[in-house]
C-alpha positions in Angstrom: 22.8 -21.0 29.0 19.4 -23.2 30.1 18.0 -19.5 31.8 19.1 -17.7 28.3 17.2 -20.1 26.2 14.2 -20.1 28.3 14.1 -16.0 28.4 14.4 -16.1 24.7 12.1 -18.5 24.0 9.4 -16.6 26.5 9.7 -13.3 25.0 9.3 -15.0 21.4 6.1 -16.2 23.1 5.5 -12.8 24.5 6.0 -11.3 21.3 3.8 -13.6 18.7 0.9 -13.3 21.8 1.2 -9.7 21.4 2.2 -8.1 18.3 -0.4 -7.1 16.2 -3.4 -9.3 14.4 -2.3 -9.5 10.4 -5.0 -8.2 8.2 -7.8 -10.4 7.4 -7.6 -11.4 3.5 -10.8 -10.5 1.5 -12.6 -13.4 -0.1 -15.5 -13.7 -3.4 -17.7 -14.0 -0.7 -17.0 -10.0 0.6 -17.4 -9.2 -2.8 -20.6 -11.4 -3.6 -22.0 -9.5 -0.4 -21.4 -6.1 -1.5 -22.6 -6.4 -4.8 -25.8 -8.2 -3.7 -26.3 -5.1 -1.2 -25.7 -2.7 -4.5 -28.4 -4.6 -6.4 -31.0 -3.7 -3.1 -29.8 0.3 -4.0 -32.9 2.5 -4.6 -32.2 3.6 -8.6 -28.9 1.7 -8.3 -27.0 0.1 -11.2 -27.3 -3.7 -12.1 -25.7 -5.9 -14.7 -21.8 -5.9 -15.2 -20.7 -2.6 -13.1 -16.8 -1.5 -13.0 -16.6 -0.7 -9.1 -13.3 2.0 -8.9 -10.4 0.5 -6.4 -9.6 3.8 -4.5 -6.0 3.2 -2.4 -3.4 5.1 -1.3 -0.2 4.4 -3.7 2.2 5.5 -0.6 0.6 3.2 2.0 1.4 -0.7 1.0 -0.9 -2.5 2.8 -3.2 0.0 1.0 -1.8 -1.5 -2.5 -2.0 -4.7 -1.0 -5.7 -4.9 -0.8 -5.8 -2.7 -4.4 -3.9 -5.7 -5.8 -6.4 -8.5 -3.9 -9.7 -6.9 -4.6 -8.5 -6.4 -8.2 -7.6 -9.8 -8.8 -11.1 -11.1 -6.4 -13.3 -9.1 -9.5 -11.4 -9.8 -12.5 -13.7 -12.2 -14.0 -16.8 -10.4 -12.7 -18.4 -11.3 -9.0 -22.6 -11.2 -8.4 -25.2 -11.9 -10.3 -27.7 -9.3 -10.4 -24.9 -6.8 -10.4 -21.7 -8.2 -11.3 -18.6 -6.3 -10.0 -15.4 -6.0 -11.9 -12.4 -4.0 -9.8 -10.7 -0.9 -11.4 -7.8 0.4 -9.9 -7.4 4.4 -9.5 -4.7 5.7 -8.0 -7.0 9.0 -6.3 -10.8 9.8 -5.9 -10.4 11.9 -8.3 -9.7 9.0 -11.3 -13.0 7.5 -10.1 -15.8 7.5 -12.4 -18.3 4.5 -11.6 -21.1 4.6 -9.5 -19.7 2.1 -7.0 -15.9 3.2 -5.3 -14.5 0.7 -3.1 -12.1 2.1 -0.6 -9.3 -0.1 0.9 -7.4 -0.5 3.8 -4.7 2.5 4.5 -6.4 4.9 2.7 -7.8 6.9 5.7 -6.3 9.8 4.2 -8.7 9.6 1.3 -11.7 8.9 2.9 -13.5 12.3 2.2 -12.4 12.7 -1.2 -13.9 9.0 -2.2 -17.1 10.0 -0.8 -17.1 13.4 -2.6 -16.9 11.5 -5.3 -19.2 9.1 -4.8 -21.6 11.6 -4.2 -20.7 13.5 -7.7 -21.0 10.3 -9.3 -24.3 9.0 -7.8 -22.9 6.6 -6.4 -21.7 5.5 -3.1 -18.5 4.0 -1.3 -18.0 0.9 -0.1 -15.5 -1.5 1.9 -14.3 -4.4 3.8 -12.6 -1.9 5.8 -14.4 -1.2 9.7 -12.6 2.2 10.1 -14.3 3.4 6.8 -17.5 3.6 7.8 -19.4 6.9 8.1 -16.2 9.0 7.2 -15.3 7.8 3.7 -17.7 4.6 3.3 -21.8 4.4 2.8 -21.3 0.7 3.3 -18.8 -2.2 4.9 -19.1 -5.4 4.5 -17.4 -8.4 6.3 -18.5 -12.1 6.5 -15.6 -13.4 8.8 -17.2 -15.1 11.1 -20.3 -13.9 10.4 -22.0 -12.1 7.6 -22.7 -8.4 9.0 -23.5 -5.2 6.5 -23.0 -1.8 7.7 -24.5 1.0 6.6 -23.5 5.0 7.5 -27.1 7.0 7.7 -24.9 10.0 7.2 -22.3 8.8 4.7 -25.8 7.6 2.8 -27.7 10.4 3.2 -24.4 12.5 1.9 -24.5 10.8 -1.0 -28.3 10.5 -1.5 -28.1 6.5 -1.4 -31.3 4.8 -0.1 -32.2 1.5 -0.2 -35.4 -0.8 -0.3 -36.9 -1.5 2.8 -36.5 -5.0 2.7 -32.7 -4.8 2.6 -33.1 -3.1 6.0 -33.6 -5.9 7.5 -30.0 -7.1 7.1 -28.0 -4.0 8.0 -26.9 -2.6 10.7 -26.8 1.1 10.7 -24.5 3.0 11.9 
């Protein structure tokens, strides 16, 4: 019984050490981040922008983050551009400048930059795996602040920024 506990307990250990990191939650700050980077946009928008949610409705981690970033912008996050989340259930719903593409949504990657690019805009995420084929920019400040920019995903959509704000990126 003692040797049955202990094997149980071990491959409960086993298991937690093992099984796949949760996703990490999105916070104002992510969003204050982005939109600051927005505001450094050559012939970018400012003041209160609607930034389209792009997800994929059949992936639920992808609604997840949908759900979170919409309810991170609902009063309005930044300053010199303030960012308020719209959900759209496809690229093709988008119609502001700035999409933001969420976790899961790999499958839409291409189109969101399409559209980014027929919108003069560009894409943008908290999402690593993003980068370069759907996203012009990803942001993350856990644990520290870093801001990634796709040279091709930019020059796709014609997005250039000042040259001060080059500085803080890391290009990709």
């Amino acid at each position: 019984m003692k040797k049955n506990k202990f094997l149980l307990g071990a491959g409960l250990i086993c298991g937690l050490l093992f099984a796949a990191p949760a996703a990490q939650a999105d916070t104002v700050k992510d969003i204050e981040t982005i939109a600051k980077a927005v505001g450094f946009m050559n012939g970018g928008p400012s003041g209160a922008v609607t930034m389209d949610i792009v997800f994929d409705a059949g992936n639920p981690d992808s609604v997840a983050h949908a759900d979170e970033i919409a309810s991170l912008t609902s009063g309005g996050v930044g300053s010199k551009v303030k960012l308020t989340g719209n959900k759209v259930g496809s690229p093709g719903g988008a119609t502001s400048k700035i999409i933001f593409v969420t976790r899961g949504a790999d499958s839409l990657y291409g189109a969101a930059l399409d559209k980014a690019t027929a919108n003069g805009g560009l894409t943008v995420s908290t999402d690593p795996s993003c980068l370069g084929s759907g996203c012009v920019l990803v942001v993350q400040t856990q644990p520290s602040v870093d801001i990634l920019v796709s040279t091709a995903a930019a020059s796709k959509t014609g997005t250039e920024f000042a040259s001060a704000f080059s500085m803080m990126i890391t290009k990709k």
